[in-house]
C-alpha positions as CSV (number, residue, x, y, z in Angstrom):
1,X,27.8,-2.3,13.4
2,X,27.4,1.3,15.2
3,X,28.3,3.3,12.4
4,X,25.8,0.9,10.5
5,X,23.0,1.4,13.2
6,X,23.4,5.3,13.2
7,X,22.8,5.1,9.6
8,X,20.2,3.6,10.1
9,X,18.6,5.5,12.7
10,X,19.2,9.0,10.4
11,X,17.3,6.6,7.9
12,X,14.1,6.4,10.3
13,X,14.3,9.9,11.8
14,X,14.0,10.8,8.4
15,X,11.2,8.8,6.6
16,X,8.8,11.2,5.6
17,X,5.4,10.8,7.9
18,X,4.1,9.3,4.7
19,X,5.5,5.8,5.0
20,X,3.9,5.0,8.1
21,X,0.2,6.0,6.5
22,X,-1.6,2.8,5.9
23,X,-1.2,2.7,2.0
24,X,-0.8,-0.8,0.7
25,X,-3.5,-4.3,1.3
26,X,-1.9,-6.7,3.4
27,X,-3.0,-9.2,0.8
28,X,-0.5,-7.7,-1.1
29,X,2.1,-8.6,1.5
30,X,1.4,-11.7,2.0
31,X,1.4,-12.6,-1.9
32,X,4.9,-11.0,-2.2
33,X,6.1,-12.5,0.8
34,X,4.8,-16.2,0.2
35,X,6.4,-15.3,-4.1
36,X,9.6,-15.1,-2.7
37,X,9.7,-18.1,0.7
38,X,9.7,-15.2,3.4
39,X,7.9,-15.3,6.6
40,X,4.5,-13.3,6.4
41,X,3.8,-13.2,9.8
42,X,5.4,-10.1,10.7
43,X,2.7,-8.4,9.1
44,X,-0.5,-7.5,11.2
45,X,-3.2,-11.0,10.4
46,X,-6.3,-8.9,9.8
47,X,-6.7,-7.8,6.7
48,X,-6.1,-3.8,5.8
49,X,-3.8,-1.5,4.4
50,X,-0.5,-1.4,5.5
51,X,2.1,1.3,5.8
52,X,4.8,1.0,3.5
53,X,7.4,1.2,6.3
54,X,6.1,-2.8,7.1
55,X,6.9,-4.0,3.7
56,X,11.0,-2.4,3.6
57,X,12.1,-5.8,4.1
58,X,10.1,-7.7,1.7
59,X,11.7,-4.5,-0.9
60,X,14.9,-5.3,0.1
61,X,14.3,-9.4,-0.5
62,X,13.3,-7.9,-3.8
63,X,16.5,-5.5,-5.0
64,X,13.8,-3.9,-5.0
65,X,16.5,-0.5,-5.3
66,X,18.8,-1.8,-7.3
67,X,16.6,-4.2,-9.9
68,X,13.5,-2.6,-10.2
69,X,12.4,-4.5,-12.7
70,X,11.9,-7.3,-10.0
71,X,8.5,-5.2,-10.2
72,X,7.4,-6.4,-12.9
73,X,7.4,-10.0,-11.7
74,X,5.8,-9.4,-8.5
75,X,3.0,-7.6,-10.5
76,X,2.4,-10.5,-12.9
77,X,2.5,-12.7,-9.5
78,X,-0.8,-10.7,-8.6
79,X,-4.2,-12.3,-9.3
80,X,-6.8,-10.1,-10.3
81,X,-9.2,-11.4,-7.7
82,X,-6.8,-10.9,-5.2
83,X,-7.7,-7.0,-5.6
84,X,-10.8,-7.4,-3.7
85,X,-14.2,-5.5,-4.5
86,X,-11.8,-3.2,-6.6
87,X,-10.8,-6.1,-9.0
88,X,-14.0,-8.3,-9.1
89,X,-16.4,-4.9,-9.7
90,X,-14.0,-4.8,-12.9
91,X,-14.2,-8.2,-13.9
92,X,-17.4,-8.1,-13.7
93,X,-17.7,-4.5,-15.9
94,X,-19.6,-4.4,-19.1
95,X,-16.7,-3.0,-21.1
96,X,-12.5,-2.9,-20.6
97,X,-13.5,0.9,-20.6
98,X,-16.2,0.7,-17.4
99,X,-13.3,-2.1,-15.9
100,X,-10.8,0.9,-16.2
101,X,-13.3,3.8,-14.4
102,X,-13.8,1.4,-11.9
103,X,-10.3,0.3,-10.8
104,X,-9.2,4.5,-10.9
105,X,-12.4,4.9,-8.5
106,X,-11.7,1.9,-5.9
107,X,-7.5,1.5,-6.2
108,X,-7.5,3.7,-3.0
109,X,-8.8,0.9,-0.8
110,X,-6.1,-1.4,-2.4
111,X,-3.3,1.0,-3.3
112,X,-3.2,4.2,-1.9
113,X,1.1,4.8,-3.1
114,X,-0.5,6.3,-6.2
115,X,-3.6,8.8,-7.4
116,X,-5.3,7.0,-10.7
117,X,-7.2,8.8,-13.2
118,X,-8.8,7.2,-15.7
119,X,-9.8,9.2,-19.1
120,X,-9.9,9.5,-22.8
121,X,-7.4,11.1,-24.6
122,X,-7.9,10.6,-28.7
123,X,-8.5,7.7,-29.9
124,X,-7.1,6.3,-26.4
125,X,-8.5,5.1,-23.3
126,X,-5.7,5.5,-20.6
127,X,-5.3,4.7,-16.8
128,X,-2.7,7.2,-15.5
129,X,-1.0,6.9,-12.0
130,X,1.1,9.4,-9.8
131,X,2.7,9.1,-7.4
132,X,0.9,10.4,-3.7
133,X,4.1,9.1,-1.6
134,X,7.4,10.4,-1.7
135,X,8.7,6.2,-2.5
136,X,12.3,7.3,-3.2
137,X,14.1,4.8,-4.8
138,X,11.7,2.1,-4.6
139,X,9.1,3.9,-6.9
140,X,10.3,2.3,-10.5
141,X,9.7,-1.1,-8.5
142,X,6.3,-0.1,-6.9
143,X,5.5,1.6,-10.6
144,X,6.5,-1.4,-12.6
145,X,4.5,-4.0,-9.6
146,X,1.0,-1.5,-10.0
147,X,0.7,-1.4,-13.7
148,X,1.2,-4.9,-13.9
149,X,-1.2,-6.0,-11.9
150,X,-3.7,-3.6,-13.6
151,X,-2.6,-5.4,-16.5
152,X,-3.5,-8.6,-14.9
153,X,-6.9,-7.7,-14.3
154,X,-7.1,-6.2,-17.9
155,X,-5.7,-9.6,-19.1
156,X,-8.1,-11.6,-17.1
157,X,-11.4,-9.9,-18.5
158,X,-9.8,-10.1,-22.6
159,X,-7.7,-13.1,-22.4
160,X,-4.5,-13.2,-24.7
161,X,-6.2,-11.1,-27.1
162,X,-5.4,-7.9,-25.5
163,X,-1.8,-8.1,-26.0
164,X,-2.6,-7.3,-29.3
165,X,-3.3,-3.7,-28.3
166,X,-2.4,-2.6,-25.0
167,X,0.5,-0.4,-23.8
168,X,1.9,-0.4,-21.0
169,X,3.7,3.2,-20.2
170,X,6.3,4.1,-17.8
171,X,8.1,7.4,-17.1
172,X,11.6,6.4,-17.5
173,X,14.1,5.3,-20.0
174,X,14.6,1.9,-20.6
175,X,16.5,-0.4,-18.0
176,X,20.3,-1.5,-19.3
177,X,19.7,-4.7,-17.4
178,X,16.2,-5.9,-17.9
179,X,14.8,-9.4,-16.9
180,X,13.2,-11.4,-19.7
181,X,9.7,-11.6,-19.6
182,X,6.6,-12.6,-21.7
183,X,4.7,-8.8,-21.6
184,X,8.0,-6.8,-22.4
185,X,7.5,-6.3,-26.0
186,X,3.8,-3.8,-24.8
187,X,6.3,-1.4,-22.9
188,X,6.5,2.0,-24.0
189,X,9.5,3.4,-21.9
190,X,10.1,7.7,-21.6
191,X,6.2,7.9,-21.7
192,X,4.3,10.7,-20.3
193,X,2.9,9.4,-17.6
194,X,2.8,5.7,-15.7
195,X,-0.1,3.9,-16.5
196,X,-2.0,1.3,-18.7
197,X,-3.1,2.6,-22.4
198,X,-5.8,1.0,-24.6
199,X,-7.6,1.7,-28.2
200,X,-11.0,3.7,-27.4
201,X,-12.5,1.1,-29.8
202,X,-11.0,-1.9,-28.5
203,X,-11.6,-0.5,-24.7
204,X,-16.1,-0.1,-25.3
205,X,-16.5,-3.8,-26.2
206,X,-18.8,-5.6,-24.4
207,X,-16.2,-7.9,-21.8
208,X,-17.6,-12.1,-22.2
209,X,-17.0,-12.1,-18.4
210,X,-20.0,-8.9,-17.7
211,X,-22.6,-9.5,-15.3
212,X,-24.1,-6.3,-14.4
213,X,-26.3,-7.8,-11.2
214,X,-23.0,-8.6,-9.8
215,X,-21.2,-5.9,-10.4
216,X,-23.6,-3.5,-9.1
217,X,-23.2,-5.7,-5.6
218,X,-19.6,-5.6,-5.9
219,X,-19.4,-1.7,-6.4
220,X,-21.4,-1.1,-3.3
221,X,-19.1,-3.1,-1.5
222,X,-16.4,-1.0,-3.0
223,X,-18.4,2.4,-2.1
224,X,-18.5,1.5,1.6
225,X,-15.0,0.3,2.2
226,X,-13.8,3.8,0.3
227,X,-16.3,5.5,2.3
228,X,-14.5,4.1,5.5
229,X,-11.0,4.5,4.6
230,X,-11.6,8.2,3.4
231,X,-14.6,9.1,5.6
232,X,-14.4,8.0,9.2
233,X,-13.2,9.9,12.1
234,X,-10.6,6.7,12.7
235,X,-8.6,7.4,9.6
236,X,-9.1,11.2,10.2
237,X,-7.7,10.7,13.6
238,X,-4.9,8.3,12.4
239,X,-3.9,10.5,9.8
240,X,-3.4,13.4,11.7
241,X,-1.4,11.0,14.3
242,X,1.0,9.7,12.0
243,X,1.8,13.3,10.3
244,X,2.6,14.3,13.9
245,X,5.1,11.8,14.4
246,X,7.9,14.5,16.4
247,X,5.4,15.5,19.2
248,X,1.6,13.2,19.4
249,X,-0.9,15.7,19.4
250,X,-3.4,15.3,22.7
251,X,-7.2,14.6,22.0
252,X,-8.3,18.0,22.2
253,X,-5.5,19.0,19.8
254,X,-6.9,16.2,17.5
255,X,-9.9,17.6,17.8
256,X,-9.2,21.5,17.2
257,X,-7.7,19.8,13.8
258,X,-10.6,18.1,13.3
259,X,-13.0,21.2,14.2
260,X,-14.7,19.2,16.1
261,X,-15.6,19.4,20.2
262,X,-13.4,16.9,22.2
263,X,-16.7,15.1,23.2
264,X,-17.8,15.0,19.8
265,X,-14.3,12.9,18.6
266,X,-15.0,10.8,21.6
267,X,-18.3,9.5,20.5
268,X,-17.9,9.3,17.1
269,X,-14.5,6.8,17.7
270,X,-16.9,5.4,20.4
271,X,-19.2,4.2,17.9
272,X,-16.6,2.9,15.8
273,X,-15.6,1.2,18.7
274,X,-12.2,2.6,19.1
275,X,-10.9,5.4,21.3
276,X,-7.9,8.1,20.8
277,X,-5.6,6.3,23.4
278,X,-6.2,3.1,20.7
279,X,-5.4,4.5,17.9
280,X,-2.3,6.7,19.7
281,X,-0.7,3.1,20.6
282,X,-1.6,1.7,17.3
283,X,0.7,4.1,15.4
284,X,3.3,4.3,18.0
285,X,3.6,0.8,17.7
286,X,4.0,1.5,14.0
287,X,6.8,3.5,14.5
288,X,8.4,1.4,17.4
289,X,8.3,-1.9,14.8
290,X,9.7,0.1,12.1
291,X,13.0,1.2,14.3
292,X,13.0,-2.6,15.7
293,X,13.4,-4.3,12.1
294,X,15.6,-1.3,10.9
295,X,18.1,-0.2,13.9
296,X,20.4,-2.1,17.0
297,X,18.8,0.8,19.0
298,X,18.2,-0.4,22.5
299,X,14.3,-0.8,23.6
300,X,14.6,2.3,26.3
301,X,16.1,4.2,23.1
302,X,12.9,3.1,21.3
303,X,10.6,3.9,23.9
304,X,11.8,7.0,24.2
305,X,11.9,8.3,20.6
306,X,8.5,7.1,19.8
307,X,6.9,9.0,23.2
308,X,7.1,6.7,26.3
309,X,9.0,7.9,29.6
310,X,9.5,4.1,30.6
311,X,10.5,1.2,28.8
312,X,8.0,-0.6,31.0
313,X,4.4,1.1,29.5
314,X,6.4,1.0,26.0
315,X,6.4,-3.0,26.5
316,X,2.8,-2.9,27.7
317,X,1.8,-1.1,25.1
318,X,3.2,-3.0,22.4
319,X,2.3,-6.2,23.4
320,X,-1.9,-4.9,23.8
321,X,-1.2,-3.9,20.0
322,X,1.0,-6.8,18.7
323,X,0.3,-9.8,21.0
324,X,4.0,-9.9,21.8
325,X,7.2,-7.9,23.9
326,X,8.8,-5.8,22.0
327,X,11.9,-8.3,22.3
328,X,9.6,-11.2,20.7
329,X,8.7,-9.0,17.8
330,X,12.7,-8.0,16.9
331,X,13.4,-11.6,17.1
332,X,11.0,-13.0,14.9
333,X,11.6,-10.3,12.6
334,X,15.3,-11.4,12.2
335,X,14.3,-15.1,12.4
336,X,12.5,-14.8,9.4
337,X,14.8,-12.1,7.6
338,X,17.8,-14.8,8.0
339,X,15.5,-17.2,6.8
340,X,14.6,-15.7,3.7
């Protein structure tokens, strides 16, 4: 078990600052989690995006590594209302062609592992993805798990129809060992590019599910909650934080970053009503739950790799962020790990 928990520990030290950057809807979580019998709860309630780091052990119930086409299932599993503003806004679009635009504009407030671009190429209307993380040897998984659930939403607006025409491409050759499934015949394998491709023709009909009144209400919905996880000063602030994960910047370091007088970040996180010391003990608690599902390390080890000089304000800190020691948390981790 200790050569096992150093392993493990190089693991963490070495996660790029990447995987603890909220990238990925809880909802998304909790679907997988529920797909597969696991206990949900060890995700944070409220709904927002998660870091990738918090869904390692749903990947792992998954073989996620070693059967990425697991993917594929998981994305399928995805309703295309369960995409929020980003999915509805496209349900709702007048054409498969204004339903792609719009799921490339709002994927970052659902998805924010890839970049999406949505253009014409030919005679083609395609979706492309890449890659923004550095997701190792989970990406085929993740890659297979995005495009299907695009293709879900797709599928949802045309009906069975669609299969007719769409293509669904990935980067890499295909799998030795794949799972049966009812969409594999529209994979193109060695593409390109990752994404979802689509007749130009096919892709400027007019959808039977359009209702431009309500997708006009759903888009702004889907402006402001892009405009708050690209724009405010709280994911300015928590960005900077988590890509400082070796030595936490102080405020007025945060603020030099940010250009910005210290007084100036105070008021703005004021009116958001959060504060620097919040969002500090948010994302070291990020960190501290990451090494407490993923090492044996002891709790004063924790405290001190993640910034603390006592255990003690390490457990008061955690349990203002979680609702829970840090003892409590590793527990019901495990708990639910052995039960799944």
């Amino acid at each position: 078990m200790a050569e096992i928990s150093r392993a493990i520990r190089s693991t963490c030290r070495g996660l790029s600052p990447s995987w603890f950057e909220p990238s990925l809807h809880s909802t998304y979580f909790h679907i997988s989690a529920e797909y597969i019998s696991a206990t949900p709860d060890v995700a944070p309630g409220q709904p927002r995006l998660l870091p990738i780091a918090d869904f390692l052990f749903l990947f792992e119930a998954w073989h996620a590594a070693d059967e990425p086409e697991t993917g594929i299932e998981l994305g399928l599993a995805i309703p295309g209302a369960a995409h929020g503003s980003m999915g509805l806004s496209a349900m709702s679009s007048e054409t498969l062609w204004d339903a792609m635009v719009t799921m490339a504009r709002y994927a970052p407030v659902r998805n924010a592992m890839f970049t999406h671009r949505c253009f014409r190429q030919g005679d083609h209307a395609i979706i492309e993805m890449k890659p923004r993380l550095q997701l190792g040897e989970f990406q085929q998984f993740m890659g297979y798990a995005t495009v299907l659930a695009l293709y879900n939403i797709l599928k949802a607006i045309s009906g069975d129809a669609l299969d007719e025409d769409i293509r669904l491409a990935f980067p890499w050759r295909t799998p030795s060992r794949s799972q049966p499934s009812q969409v594999e015949g529209l994979f193109d394998f060695e593409s390109r590019y990752l994404g979802v491709r689509l007749p130009l023709d096919v892709a400027m009909r007019r959808s039977h599910s359009a209702d431009s009144d309500l997708c006009e209400r759903l888009k702004m919905v889907g402006d402001d909650e892009l405009a708050k996880s690209m724009g405010n000063t709280a994911a300015r602030v928590r960005c900077l934080l988590r890509q400082k994960t070796s030595a936490w910047p102080s405020l007025q370091e945060v603020a030099d970053e940010l250009a910005m007088s210290k007084r100036s970040v105070i008021r703005k996180l004021e009116s958001e009503k959060l504060s620097y010391q919040l969002l500090l003990d948010e994302v070291r608690t990020e960190l501290a739950c990451w090494f407490l599902r993923r090492s044996d390390m002891q709790l004063s080890e924790i405290a001190e790799q993640i910034g603390f000089s006592d255990q003690a304000g390490f457990t008061r800190s955690f349990r203002r962020v979680r609702g829970c020691t840090p003892s409590q948390y590793r527990s019901d981790f495990r708990h639910a790990a052995n039960s799944t």
